[in-house]
C-alpha positions in Angstrom: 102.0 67.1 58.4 106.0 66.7 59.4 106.8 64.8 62.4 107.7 66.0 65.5 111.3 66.5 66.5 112.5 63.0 68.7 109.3 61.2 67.6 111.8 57.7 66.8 112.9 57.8 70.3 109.1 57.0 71.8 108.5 55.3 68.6 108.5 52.0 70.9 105.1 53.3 72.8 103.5 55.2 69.8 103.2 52.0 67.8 101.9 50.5 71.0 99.6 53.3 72.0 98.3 53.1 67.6 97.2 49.7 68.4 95.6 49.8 71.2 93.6 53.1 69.6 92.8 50.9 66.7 91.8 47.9 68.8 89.5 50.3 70.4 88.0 51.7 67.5 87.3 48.2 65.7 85.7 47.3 69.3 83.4 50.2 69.4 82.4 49.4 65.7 81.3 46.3 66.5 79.0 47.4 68.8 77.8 50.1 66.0 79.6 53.2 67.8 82.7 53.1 65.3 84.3 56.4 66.2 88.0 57.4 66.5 87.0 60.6 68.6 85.5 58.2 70.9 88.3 55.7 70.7 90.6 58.6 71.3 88.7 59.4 75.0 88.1 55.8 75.6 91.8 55.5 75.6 93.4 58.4 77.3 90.5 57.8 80.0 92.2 54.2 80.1 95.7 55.9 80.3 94.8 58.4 82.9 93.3 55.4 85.0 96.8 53.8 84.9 98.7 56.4 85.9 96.4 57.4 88.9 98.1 56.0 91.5 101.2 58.0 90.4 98.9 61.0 90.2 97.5 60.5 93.6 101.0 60.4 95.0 102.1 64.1 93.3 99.2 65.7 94.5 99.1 64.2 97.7 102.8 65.6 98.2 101.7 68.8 96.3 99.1 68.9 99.2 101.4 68.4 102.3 104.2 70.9 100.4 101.2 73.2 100.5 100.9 73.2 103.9 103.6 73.4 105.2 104.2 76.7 103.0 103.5 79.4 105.8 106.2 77.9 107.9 108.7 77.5 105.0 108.2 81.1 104.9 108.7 82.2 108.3 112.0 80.1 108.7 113.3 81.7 105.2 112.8 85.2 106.5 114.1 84.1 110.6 117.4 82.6 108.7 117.8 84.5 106.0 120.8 85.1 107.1 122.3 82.0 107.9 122.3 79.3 105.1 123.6 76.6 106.7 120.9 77.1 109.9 118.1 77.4 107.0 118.9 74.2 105.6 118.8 72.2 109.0 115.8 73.3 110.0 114.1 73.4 106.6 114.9 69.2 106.7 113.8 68.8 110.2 110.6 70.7 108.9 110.1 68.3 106.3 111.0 65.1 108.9 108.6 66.2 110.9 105.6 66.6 108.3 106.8 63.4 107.0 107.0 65.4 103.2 109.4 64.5 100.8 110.3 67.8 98.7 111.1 65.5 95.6 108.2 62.8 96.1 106.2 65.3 93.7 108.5 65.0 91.3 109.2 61.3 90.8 106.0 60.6 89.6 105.8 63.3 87.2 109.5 62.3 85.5 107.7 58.5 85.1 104.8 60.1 83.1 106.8 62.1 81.3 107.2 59.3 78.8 103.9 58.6 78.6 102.7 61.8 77.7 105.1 62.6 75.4 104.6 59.4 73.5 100.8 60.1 73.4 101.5 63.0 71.9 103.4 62.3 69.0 100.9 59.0 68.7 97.7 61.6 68.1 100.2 64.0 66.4 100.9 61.4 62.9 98.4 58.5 63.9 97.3 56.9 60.4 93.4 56.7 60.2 93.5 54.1 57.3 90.7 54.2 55.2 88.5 55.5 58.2 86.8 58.9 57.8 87.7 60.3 61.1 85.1 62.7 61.5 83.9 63.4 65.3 80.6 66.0 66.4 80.8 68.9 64.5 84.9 68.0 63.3 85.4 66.9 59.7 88.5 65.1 60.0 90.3 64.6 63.3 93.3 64.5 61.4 92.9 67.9 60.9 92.3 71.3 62.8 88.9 72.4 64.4 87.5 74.4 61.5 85.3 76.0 64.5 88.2 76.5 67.1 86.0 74.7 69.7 89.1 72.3 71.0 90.7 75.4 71.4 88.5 76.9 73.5 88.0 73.9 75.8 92.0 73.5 75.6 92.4 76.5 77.4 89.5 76.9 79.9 90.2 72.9 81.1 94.1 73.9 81.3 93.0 77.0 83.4 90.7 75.7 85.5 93.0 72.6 86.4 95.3 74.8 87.0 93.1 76.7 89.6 91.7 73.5 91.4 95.8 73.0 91.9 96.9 76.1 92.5 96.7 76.9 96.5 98.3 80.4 96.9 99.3 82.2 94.1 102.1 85.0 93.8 102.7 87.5 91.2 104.4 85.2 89.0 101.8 82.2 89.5 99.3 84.7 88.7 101.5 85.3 85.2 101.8 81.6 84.7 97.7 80.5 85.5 96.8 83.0 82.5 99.8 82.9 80.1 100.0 79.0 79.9 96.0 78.6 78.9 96.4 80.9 76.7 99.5 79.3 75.1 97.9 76.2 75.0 95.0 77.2 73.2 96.9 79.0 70.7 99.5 76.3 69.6 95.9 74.1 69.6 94.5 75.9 66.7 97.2 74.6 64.6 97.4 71.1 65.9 95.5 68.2 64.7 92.2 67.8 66.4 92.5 64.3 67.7 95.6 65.3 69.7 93.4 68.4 71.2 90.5 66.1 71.9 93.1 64.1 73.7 94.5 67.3 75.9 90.7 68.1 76.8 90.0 64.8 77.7 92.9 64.7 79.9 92.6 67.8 81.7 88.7 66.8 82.2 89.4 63.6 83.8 92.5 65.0 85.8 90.2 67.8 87.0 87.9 65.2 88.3 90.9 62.7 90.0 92.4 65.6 91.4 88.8 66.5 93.5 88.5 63.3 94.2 91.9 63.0 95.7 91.4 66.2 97.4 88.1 65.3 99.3 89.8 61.9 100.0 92.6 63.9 102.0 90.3 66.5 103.8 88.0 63.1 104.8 91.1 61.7 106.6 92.1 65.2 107.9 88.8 65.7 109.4 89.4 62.1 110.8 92.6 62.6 112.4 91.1 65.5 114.4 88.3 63.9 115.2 89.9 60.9 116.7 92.7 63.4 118.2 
């Protein structure tokens, strides 16, 4: 199968990611569970751990953008008029909600990376003389003969998508059905350790993300307690 396009540049992280996945594997063996499917969850479980306290700070500003929506709103349509007036009090909105428009997007550019180079890692990872067969896959090095991965692909993206997804307009609405979709279409033809590393993602992201979220209502329901 040919190589991504830009798979040299996070060649760097790849080989250390193909390591680490083969460390894991020869670990697991040892203690009779040799499996590159469960290498493969074992490490983006490990990945997704490391990276959680920059996912706890997107959706906690995700969160507070969230909330402050309805009155983003009403000062759009009050100074619709008046740009300059807009922007002032659109800023001294965000001052005094203590939100940071672009706090949500810093820690997404730093994973960026990351994900990209796990990608290209499950996309050409060499399996050596392993058979790489996982559950009812032959060959993870292959597609799901039973479109399965696909399936899963999808319904995780959607329903991460819904657990992040506050209010919705017509072209959210577009996007929460369109992208699942795409996702598990391109899946069918990708190899099936790099889908059984999407699902495995989007599972444990599903679960940080309500964990994150009942952490922040807790402290809500706190704050007004104590107020």
């Amino acid at each position: 199968m040919e190589e991504p396009l830009f798979s040299g540049i996070f060649s760097p992280i790849t080989n250390l990611f193909s390591t680490v996945l083969t460390v894991l594997y020869n670990l697991l063996d040892n203690f009779g569970f040799g499996s590159y499917g469960l290498a493969i969850i074992l490490l983006t479980v490990i990945i997704k751990i490391i990276l959680y306290p920059l996912t706890k700070k997107q959706i906690q500003s995700m969160k507070a953008m969230q909330e402050i929506a309805p009155k983003m709103k009403k000062l759009q349509e009050k100074y619709k008029d008046d740009p300059q007036a807009l922007q002032q009090k659109m800023v001294a909105l965000y001052q005094k909600a203590g939100v940071n428009p672009l706090a949500g997007c810093l820690p997404m550019l730093i994973q960026m990376p990351i994900l990209m180079a796990m990608y290209y890692t499950f996309f050409s990872f060499d399996y050596g003389g392993a058979q790489p067969s996982f559950l009812w896959i032959p060959t993870l090095s292959d597609t799901d003969p039973l479109y399965i991965l696909p399936i899963l692909a999808a319904l995780s993206t959607l329903l991460m998508q819904k657990i992040s997804t506050v209010e919705m307009n017509q072209q959210t609405k577009i996007m929460m059905i369109f992208f699942p979709l795409f996702m598990g279409f391109i899946s069918i033809n990708l190899p099936a350790g790099l889908v059984l590393y999407w699902v495995t993602q989007n599972v444990v992201q599903i679960l940080q993300q309500l964990l994150i979220y009942r952490n922040i209502d807790a402290n809500s329901n706190s704050n007004k307690e104590a107020a």
